[in-house]
N, C-alpha and C positions, 0 to 999 in steps of 0.2 A: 142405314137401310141396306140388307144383303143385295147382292147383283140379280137381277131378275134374269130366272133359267131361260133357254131358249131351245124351242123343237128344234133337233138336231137333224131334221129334215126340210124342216121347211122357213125357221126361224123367228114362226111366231111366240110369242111368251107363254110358257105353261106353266100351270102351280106345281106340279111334280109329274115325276118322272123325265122321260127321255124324247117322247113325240108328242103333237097335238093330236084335237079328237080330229081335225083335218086329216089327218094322216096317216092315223091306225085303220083298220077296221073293227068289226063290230064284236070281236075278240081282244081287242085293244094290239095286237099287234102292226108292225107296220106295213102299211101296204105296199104292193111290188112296186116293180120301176115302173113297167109301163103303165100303170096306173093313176104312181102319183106323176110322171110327165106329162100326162093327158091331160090331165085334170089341172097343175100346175099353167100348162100352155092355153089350155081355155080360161084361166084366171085372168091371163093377160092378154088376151083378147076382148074379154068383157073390160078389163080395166083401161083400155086403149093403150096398153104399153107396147103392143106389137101390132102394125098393120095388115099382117096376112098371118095365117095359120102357122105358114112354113117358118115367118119368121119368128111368131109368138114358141114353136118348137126349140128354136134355136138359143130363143134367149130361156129359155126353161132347162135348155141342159147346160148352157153356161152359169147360171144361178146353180143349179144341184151340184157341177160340180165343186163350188163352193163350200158345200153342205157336208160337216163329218159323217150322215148315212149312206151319203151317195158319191163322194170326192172318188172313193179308189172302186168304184163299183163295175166289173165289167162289163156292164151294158152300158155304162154310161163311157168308159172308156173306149169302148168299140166305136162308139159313135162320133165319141169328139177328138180320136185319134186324127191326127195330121199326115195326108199321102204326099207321098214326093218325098 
C-alpha cells in the first residue's frame, strides 16, 4: 500500500494534491496565514488541546511551523522569533 499524502499544511490525509479542503479556499488555493492560524487555534480550543485562546495561539504556531507551507513563512517567523 503507497504512503498516504498529507496536507502540507495542516497534515491531514488527502487523495491528491498538495492541501486539504480545510485549507484551501473555495478556489482551492491556500488560504493565508492568519487565517489558517485562526482557525487552526480555535481547533484546539474546541478540542481542549489548549486552555486559553492565547495559549491555543501558541500551540497553532508551534505545530505550523512544523508544516512545509508554513515552516520558513515570514509571518510565522516574525512571530516565533526569540528576543534577547
Amino acid at each position: 500500500m503507497p504512503a498516504q499524502r498529507k496536507c502540507e499544511s495542516c497534515g491531514m490525509p488527502v487523495a491528491s494534491g498538495v492541501y486539504c479542503g480545510h485549507c484551501t479556499d473555495e478556489s482551492g488555493r491556500l488560504q493565508d496565514f492568519e487565517e489558517r492560524l485562526k482557525r487552526l487555534a480555535e481547533w484546539m480550543v474546541v478540542q481542549k488541546r489548549a486552555p486559553t485562546r492565547a495559549a491555543a495561539e501558541q500551540q497553532a504556531l508551534a505545530y505550523m511551523a512544523t508544516m512545509p507551507a508554513w515552516r520558513a513563512h515570514p509571518k510565522l517567523l516574525a512571530r516565533t522569533k526569540r528576543k534577547g
